[in-house]
C-alpha positions as CSV (number, residue, x, y, z in Angstrom):
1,X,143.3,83.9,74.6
2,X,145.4,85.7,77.1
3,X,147.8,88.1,75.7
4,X,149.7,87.5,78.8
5,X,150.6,83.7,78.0
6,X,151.4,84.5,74.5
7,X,153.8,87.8,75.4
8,X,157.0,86.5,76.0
9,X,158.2,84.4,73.5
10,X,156.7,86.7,70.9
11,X,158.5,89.4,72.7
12,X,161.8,87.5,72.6
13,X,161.8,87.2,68.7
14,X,160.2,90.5,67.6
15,X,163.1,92.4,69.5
16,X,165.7,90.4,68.7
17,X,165.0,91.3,65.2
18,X,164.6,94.9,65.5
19,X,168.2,95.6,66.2
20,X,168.7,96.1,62.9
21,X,166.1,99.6,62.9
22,X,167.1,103.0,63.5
23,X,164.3,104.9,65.5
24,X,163.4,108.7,66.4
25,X,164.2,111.0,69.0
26,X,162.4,114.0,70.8
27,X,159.6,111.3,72.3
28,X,157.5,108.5,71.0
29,X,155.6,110.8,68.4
30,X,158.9,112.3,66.7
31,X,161.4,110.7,64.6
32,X,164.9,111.6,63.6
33,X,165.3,108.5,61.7
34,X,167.9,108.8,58.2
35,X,166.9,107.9,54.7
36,X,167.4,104.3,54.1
37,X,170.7,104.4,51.8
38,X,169.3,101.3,49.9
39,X,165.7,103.1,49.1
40,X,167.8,105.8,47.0
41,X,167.4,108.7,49.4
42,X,171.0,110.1,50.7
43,X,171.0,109.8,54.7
44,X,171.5,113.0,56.3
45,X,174.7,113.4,58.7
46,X,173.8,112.9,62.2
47,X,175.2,115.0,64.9
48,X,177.7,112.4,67.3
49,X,175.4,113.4,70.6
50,X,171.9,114.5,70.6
51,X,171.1,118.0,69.5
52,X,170.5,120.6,71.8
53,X,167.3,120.7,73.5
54,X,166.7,117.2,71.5
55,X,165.0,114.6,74.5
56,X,165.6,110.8,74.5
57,X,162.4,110.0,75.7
58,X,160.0,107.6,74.0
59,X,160.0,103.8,73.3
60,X,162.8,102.2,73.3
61,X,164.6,98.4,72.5
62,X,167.8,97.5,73.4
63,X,169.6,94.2,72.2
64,X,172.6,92.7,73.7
65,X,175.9,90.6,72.7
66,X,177.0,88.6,75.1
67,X,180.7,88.6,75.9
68,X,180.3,85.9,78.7
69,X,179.0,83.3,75.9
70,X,175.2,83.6,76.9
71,X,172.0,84.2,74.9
72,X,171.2,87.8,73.7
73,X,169.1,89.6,76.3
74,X,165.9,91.8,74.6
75,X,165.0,95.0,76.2
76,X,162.1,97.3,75.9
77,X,159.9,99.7,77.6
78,X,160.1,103.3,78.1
79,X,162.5,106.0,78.5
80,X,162.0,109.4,80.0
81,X,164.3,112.3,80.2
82,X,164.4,115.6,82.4
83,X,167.2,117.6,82.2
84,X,170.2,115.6,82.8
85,X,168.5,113.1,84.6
86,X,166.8,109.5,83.1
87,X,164.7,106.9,84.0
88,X,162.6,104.5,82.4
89,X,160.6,100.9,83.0
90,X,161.4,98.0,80.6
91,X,161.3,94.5,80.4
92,X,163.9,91.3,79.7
93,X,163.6,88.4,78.0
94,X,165.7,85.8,76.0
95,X,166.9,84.7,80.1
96,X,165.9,82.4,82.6
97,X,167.5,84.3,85.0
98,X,165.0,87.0,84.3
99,X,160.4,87.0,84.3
100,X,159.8,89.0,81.2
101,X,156.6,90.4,82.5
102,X,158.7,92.0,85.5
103,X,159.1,95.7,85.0
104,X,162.6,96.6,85.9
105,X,163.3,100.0,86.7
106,X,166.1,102.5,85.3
107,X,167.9,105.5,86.3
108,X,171.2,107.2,85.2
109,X,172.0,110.4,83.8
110,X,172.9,112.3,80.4
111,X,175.8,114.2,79.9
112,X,176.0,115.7,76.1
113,X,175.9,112.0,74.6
114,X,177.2,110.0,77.3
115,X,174.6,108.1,79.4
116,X,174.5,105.5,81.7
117,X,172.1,103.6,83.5
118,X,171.5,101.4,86.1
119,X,168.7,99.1,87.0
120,X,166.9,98.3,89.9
121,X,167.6,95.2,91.7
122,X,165.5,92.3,90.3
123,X,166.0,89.0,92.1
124,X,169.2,90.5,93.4
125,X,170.2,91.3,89.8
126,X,171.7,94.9,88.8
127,X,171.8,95.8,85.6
128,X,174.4,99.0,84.2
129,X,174.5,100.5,80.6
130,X,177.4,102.9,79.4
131,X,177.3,104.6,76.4
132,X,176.6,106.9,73.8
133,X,173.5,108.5,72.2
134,X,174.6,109.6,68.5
135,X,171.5,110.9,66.6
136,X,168.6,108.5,67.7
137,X,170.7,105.1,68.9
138,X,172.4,103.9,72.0
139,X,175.6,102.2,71.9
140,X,177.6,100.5,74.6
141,X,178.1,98.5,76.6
142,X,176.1,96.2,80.0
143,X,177.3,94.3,82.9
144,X,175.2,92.1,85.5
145,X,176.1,92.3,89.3
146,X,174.5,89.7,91.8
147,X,171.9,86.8,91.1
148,X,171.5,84.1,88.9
149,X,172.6,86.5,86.0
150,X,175.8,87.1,88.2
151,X,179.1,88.0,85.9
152,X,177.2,88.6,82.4
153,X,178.6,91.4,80.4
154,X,179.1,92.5,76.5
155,X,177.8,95.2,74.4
156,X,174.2,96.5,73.7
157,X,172.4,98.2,70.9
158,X,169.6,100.2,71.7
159,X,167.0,102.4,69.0
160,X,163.9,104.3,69.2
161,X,160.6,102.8,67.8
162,X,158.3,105.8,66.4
163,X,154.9,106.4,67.2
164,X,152.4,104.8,65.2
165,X,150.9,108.2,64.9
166,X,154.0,109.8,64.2
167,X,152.8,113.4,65.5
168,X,149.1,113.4,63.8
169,X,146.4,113.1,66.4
170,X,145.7,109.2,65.1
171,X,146.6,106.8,61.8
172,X,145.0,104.4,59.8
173,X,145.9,100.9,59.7
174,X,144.9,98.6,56.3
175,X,144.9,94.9,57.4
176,X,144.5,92.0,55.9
177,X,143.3,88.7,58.0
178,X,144.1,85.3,56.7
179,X,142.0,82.5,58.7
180,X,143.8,79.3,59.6
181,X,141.6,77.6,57.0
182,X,142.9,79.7,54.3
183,X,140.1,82.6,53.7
184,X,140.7,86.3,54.0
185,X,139.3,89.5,55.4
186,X,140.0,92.9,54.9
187,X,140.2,95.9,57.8
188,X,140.4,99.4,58.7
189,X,141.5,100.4,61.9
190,X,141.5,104.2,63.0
191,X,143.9,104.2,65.9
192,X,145.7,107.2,68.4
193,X,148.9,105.7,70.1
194,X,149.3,107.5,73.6
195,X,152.0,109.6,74.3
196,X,152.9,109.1,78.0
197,X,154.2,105.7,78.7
198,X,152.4,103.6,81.5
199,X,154.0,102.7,84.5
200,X,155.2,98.9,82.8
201,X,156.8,101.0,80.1
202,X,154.3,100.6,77.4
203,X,152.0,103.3,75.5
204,X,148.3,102.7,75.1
205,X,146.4,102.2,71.7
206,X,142.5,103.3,71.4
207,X,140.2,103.8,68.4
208,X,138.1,102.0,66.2
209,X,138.1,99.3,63.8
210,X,135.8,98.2,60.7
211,X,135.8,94.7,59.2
212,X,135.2,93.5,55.7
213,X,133.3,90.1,57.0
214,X,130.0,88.7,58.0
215,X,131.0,87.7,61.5
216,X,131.3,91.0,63.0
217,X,131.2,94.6,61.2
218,X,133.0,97.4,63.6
219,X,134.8,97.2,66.8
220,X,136.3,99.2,69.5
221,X,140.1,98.8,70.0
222,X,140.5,99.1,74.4
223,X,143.5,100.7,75.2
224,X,145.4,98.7,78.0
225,X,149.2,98.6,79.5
226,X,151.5,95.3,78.9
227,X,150.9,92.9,79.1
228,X,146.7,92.9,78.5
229,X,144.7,95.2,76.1
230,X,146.0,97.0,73.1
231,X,149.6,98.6,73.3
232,X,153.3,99.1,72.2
233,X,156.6,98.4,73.7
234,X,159.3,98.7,71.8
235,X,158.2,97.3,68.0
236,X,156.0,94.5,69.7
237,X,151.9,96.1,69.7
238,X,148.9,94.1,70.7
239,X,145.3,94.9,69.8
240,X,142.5,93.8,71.7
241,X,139.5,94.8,69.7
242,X,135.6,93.9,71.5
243,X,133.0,94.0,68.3
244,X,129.6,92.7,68.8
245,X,130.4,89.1,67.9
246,X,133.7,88.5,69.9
247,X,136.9,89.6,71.0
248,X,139.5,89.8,67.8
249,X,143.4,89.8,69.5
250,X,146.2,90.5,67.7
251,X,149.4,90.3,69.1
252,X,152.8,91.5,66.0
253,X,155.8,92.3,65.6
254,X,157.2,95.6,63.1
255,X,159.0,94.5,60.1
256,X,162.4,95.8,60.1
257,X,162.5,96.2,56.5
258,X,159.5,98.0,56.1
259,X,160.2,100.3,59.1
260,X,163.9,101.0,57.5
261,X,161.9,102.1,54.0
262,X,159.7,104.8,56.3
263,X,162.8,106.9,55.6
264,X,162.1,106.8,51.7
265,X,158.4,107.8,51.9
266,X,156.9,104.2,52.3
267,X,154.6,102.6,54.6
268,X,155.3,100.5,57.6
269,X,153.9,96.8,58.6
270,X,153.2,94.8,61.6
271,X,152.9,90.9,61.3
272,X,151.5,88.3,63.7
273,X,148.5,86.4,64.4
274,X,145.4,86.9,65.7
275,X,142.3,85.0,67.4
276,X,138.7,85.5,67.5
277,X,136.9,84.4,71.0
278,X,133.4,85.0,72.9
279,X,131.3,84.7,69.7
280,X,129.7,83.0,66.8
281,X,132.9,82.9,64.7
282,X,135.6,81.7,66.5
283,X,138.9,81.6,64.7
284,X,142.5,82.0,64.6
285,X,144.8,82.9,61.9
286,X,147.5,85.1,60.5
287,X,147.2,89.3,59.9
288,X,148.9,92.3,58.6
289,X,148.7,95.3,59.7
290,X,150.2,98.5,56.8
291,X,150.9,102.3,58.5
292,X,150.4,104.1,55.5
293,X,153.0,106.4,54.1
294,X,152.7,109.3,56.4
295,X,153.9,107.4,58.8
296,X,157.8,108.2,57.3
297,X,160.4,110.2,58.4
């Protein structure tokens, strides 16, 4: 199965959802995320614009309200600071007026914690953000200039989605695989997340992976860029893992709950499905990937 036909409708929902997460700042392997106030920890104050010397750069999502009575847009891809000056590759969905596997470029600056940003034209579209960055979120507000999308405008949301490392040179993911028939599988994957974004906006995933069932014992997870191999962009990751019985695929989404409760000391979860192809044992079926609890904030 193609990750590339599955991608955009999973991309649509997984962001859409993730609006509701607070994220990190200083790149994709730091986080500046607050204590969940629900998970008994007390949040810690945020300063209203970054901190000095804090960068912007990492993985981001954005998610807008339309003010024009449209569907949400979903944005995510990459964000990359120097100095004063940003720039960054994402991608849309939730429009027809916009190919979600088209990377749209950013630039704009950063003045304390007011930023704006303004796209590249895409099918005669320009898109422009205004607002502020107050601890580790964007808030503010977009507008739409030429093209199909011509006259859209409302607010956006936008966070930072951590590293799956978080800082430690790689992580270990517990999963459990549930086949459409209604067995399981248990699995260990030892993975490193990259920490320079590709050139569609997404960050690499590599390691190794060892399986709990008959059909195929260890695999190797290929690192790729979105929309093929194994990846992240914004809280949507993909594995691709080749063992010698088949290709296992995995394409999830991050639980908002269970990335909210990383501020509390818990672990983190990414559900989805998953397919088995080019072997003996060809499946499909539901998985669950747990970060463990190092992966907090």
């Amino acid at each position: 199965m193609k990750l590339a036909t599955k991608f955009p409708s999973s991309f649509s929902l997984l962001l859409s959802v993730l609006v509701l997460l607070c994220g990190c700042g200083g790149g994709p392997g730091t986080s500046l995320l607050p204590s969940n106030p629900t998970s008994g920890g007390p949040a810690p104050t945020p300063p209203s614009p970054p901190a000095q010397g804090q960068s912007i750069s990492g993985n981001w999502q954005f998610s807008t309200t339309s003010t024009a009575g449209v569907p949400s847009l979903t944005i995510a891809g990459s964000i990359n600071q120097s100095g004063s000056s940003v720039s960054g590759a994402v991608h849309v969905a939730g429009s027809n007026c916009f190919d979600p596997l088209i990377t749209v470029g950013l630039t704009g600056t950063l003045t304390g914690g007011d930023i704006s940003l303004t796209s590249t034209p895409v099918v005669g579209q320009v898109i422009t953000f205004t607002g502020t960055i107050t601890y580790d979120t964007f808030t503010g507000t977009y507008s739409i200039n030429g093209g199909c999308a011509d006259g859209e405008q409302g607010n956006v949301a936008g966070i930072i989605v951590a590293s799956i490392t978080y800082g430690a040179a790689s992580s270990q993911l517990s999963s459990t695989f549930t086949t459409s028939g209604g067995e399981t599988f248990d699995a260990v994957a030892d993975v490193t997340q990259s920490s320079n974004a590709s050139s569609e906006g997404s960050f690499g995933i590599t390691g190794t992976a060892t399986f709990g069932t008959s059909c195929f014992n260890s695999g190797t997870i290929t690192s790729g860029t979105f929309p093929s191999g194994s990846y992240i962009i914004g809280a949507s990751v993909a594995l691709e893992i080749e063992t010698g019985n088949g290709t296992v695929t995995f394409l999830g989404t991050a639980n908002a709950v269970s990335l909210v409760d990383l501020a509390s000391g818990a672990g983190g979860q990414f559900s989805g499905t998953y397919t088995v192809s080019g072997g003996t044992c060809d499946q499909t079926g539901t998985a669950i990937l747990s970060v463990p609890g190092k992966w907090d904030y």
